[in-house]
N, C-alpha and C positions, 0 to 999 in steps of 0.2 A: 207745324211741320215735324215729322218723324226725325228722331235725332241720324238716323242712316242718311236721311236724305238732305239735311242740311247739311251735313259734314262732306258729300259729295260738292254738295253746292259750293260751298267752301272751297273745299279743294281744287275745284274747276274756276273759280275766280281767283285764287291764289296764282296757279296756272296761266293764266290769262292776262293776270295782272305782270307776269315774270315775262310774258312775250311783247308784251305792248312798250316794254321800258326800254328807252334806248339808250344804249352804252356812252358815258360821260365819256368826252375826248381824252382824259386820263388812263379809262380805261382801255383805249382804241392805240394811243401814241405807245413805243417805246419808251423804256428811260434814257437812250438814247437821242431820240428825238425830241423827246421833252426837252435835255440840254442845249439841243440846237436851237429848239425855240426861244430859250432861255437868252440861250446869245440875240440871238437874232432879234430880243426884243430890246437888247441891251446898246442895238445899233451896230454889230459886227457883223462885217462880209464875209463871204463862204469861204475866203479866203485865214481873215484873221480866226474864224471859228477854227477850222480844218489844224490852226497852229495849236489853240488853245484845246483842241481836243487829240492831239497827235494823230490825225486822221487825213486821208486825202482829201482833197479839194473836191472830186467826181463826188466819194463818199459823201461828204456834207450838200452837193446840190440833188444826190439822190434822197438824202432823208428828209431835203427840203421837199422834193416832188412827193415823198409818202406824206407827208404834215400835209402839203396843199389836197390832196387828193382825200385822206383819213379825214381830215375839217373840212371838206368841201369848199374849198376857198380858192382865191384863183391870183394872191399876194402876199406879201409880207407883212403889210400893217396888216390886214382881215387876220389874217392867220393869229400874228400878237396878239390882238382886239380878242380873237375869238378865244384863245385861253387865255387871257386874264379875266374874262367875266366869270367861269367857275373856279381861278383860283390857281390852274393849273400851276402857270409861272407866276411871277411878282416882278415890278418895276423898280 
């Protein structure tokens, strides 16, 4: 192969390779949301979170609704489960 046309080849598998990846929930979550996770795998309700983050109560079950939705999850434990597997949070 002509080194012009490997180097395309290349560069179009490179390409292609950067579209097929898809975004680690680290990279999807806030570091806000992250923290709520954090709580919430720690076993604190929207409530106790909302105190420990000085934050409203609504606020903390809206970034639970962005986590459920960004993780495709439709609970609290999945949600936990689903970031501790790469790391996100820690138990």
């Amino acid at each position: 192969i002509e080194p012009g046309v490997a180097a395309k080849i290349l560069d179009r598998l490179a390409q292609l390779s950067r579209q097929d990846r898809q975004p680690s929930p680290s990279e999807v979550l806030s570091d806000r949301e992250i923290q709520v996770l954090q709580l919430m795998a720690g076993g604190s309700a929207n409530k106790q979170i909302a105190g420990s983050l000085s934050i409203s109560e609504s606020t903390v079950k809206t970034h639970v609704a962005n986590i459920f939705q960004k993780l495709d999850v439709n609970h609290r434990t999945e949600a936990v489960t689903t970031a501790l597997q790469p790391g996100i949070i820690k138990l």
